[in-house]
N, C-alpha and C positions, 0 to 999 in steps of 0.2 A: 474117751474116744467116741465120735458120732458114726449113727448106725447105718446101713445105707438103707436107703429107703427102699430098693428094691422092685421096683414099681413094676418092669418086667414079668417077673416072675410072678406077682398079681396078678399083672393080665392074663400071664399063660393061665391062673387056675380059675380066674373068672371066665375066661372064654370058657376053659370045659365042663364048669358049672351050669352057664347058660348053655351049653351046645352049641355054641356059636365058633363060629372058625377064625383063627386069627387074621390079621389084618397085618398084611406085612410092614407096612409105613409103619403103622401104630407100633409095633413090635420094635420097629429100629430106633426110632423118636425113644420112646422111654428106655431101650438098653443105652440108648447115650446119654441120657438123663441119669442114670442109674449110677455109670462113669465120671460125670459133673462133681468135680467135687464140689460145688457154688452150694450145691444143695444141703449140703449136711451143715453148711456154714452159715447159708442166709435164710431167711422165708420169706423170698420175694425171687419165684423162677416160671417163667411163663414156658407153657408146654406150646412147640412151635409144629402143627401139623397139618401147614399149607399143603393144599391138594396142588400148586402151581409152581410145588418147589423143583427145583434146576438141578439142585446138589446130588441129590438121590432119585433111585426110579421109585415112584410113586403110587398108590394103590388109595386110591378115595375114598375118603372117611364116608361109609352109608349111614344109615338111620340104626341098623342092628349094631354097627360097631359101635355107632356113640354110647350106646346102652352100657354096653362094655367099658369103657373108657368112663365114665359115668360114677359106673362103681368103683373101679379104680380107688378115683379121684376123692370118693369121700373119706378116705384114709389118709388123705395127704395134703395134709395143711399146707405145706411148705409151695404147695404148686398154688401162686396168687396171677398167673394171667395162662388162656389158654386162648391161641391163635390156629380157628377152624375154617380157615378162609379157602376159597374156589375149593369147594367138596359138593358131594352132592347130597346133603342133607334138605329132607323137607317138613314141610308141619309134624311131620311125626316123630321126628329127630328134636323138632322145635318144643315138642311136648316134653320129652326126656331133659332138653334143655333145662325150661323152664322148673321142672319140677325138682334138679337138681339147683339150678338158683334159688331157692324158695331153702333149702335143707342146708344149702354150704355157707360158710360166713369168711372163709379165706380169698375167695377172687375177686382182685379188684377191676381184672382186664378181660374182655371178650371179644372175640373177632367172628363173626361169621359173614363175611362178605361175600360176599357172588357165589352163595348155596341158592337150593330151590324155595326157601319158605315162604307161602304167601301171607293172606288177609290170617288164616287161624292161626297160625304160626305166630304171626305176629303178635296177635291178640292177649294167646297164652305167654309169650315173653313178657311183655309190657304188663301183664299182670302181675307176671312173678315179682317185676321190679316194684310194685306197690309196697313189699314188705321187703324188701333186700336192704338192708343198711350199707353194703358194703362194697358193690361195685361200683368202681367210679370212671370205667370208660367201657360203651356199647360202640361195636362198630355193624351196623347191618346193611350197607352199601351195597347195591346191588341184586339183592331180593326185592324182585317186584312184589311187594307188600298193599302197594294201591291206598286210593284215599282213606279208604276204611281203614285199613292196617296202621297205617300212619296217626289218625285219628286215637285210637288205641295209647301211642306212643305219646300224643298230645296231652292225653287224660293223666296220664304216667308221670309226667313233668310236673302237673300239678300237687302230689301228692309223693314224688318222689325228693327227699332231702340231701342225697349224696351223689347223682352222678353228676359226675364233670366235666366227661364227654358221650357228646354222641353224635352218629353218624347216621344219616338215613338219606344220604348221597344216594342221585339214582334209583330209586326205590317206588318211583310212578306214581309219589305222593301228588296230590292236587291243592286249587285253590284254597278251598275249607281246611283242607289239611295246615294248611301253611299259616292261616290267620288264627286256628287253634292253637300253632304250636307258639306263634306270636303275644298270643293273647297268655300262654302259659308260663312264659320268659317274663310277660311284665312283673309277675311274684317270684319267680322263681330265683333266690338267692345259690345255690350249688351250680351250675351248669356255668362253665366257662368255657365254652367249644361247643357250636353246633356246625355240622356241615348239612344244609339242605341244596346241594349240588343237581340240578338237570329235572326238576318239578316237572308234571303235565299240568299247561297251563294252556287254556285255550282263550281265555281274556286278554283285548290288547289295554283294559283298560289299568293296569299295573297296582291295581288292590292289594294285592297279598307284599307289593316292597312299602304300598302305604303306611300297613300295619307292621312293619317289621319296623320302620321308621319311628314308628311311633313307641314300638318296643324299644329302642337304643334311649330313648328317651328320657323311659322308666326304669331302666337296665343297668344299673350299674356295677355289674359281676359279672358280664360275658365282655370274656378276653378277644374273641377269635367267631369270627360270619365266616361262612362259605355261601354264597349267592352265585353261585356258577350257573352258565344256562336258562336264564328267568326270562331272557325276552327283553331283560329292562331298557329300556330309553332314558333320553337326556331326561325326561321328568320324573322318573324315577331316582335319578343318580341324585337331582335336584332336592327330593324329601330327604334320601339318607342324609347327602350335606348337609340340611338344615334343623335335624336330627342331632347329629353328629356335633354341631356348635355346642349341643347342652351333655355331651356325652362326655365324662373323663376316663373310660377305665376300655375301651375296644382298642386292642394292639395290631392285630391282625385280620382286615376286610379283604376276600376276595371276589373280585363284581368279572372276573373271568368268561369270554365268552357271551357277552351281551353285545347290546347295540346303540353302545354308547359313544357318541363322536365327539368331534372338539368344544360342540358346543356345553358338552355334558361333562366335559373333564375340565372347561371353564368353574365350574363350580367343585370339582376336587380342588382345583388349582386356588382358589381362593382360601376354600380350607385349611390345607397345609398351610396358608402364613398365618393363622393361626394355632390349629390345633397342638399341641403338645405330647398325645397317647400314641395316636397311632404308630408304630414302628412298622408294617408291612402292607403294602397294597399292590393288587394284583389286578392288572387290566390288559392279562393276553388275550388279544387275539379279540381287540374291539374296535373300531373304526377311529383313533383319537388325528389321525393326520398331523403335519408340519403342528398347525395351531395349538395341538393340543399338546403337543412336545415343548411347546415352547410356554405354554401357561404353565405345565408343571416343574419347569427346570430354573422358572423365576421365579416359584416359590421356595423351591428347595435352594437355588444358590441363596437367596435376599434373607430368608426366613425363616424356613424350618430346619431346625436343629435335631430331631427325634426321628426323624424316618431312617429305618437304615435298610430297607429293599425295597424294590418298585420296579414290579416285572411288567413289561409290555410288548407286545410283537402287534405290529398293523398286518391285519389280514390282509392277501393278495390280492390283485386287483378285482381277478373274475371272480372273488367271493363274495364279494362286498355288496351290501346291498344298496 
């Protein structure tokens, strides 16, 4: 008969160990974990401790409670994803992080989206992953991290051999940032999933989708682009295309949110009576007009066989630029 893990009743004596005061979320999260019978049966259970959950009233994970939670966790193999998403943890939560990545070899999943951690925060994560063998999806969405931070995360790529996603959506990375992380994809055999969603980009001359172009290239182990919010134009859309001809293995491009017109889904539209991989493309909320509805639904009726989504909304009139 399997033991219950208990997890609770941990925390109650690590909180009084540290002196630190319980966290009422945290407290409920693991006595229902504790209930789970999933847990005594598998070793694959992600602890779920959104600060923006609906179900329960809520008490937001700080920097002293992660400490807490922390120790926990290093008793408990069986816990392989831990989702710390809208809390308000910052670099110093990011240190305990980190310093827990670096000691645990059970988690494969981490979420920390829309906390406070900046540039050092970041820094020390992206460290930790230099020696982590063993997670294989980062989500940091939302933490304005900044060019430097991102940079960090860039360097991480090169020397990291097991993650498979990551997320750095929103996070105020910049151009250099973006030709780094480009530049780190063209070796980078592990990474099937990046989302670099909503960059600050003050160039209109569209460098950083050049090298990304140029990354699909050399790339043949990323599944899944997120390109949300980049600014790109028809000549941008035009390198991915032409990218994309030598590319077999991208399932999933989302170019969401740009400023790409008919003239620029002219050259998607050409693609697909080609291409073969892609299965999903996402072009909300870009300027494609009548034209460009009609280049892409004569490729799809005549030719392509593999797509099977293809989301689009034409922005409103007075949006439009």
């Amino acid at each position: 008969m399997s033991v219950s893990p208990d997890l609770h009743r941990c925390y109650v004596q690590v909180c009084q160990n540290l002196g630190q005061p319980e966290n009422r979320f945290i407290a409920h999260v693991l006595q229902e974990a504790d209930r789970n019978d999933e847990i005594t049966r598998t070793r694959g259970f992600t602890l779920k401790i959104a600060g923006n959950s609906h179900l329960v009233p809520v008490q937001r994970v700080t920097d002293d409670n992660l400490q807490v939670l922390v120790s926990v966790l290093h008793t408990a193999a069986f816990v392989t994803g831990l989702d710390l998403r809208y809390n308000i943890l910052t670099d110093v939560g990011a240190k305990t992080m980190a310093a827990f990545l670096q000691e645990n070899s059970s988690l494969r999943y981490l979420n920390l989206m829309f906390n406070n951690i900046g540039t050092s925060g970041a820094e020390l994560i992206a460290k930790a992953l230099h020696g982590n063998g063993n997670l294989l999806h980062m989500r940091m969405t939302g933490n304005k991290i900044g060019e430097k931070g991102g940079m960090f995360f860039a360097s991480m790529l090169q020397i990291n051999s097991t993650l498979e996603k990551l997320d750095l959506g929103d996070c105020d990375i910049g151009v250099q940032c973006l030709i780094a992380i480009a530049t780190a994809l063209n070796q980078n055999k592990s990474v099937k999933a990046i989302n670099l969603n909503r960059p600050l980009l003050f160039s209109q001359e569209e460098e950083t989708t050049v090298h990304l172009a140029l990354m699909l290239k050399n790339n043949s182990f990323l599944l899944e682009l997120h390109l949300c919010k980049h600014e790109m134009k028809n000549f941008g859309v035009e390198r991915l295309c032409e990218a994309l001809y030598e590319n077999s293995s991208l399932r999933y491009l989302d170019l969401a949110c740009n400023k790409i017109t008919s003239d620029g889904v002219k050259f998607l539209g050409k693609l697909l009576k080609w291409n073969q991989t892609l299965q999903i493309l996402d072009l909300t909320a870009n300027r494609i007009e009548d034209d460009g509805a009609i280049y892409l639904s004569e490729a799809l009726a005549l030719h392509n066989r593999t797509l099977q989504a293809l989301v689009f909304t034409q922005l409103p009139q007075n949006l439009q630029v």
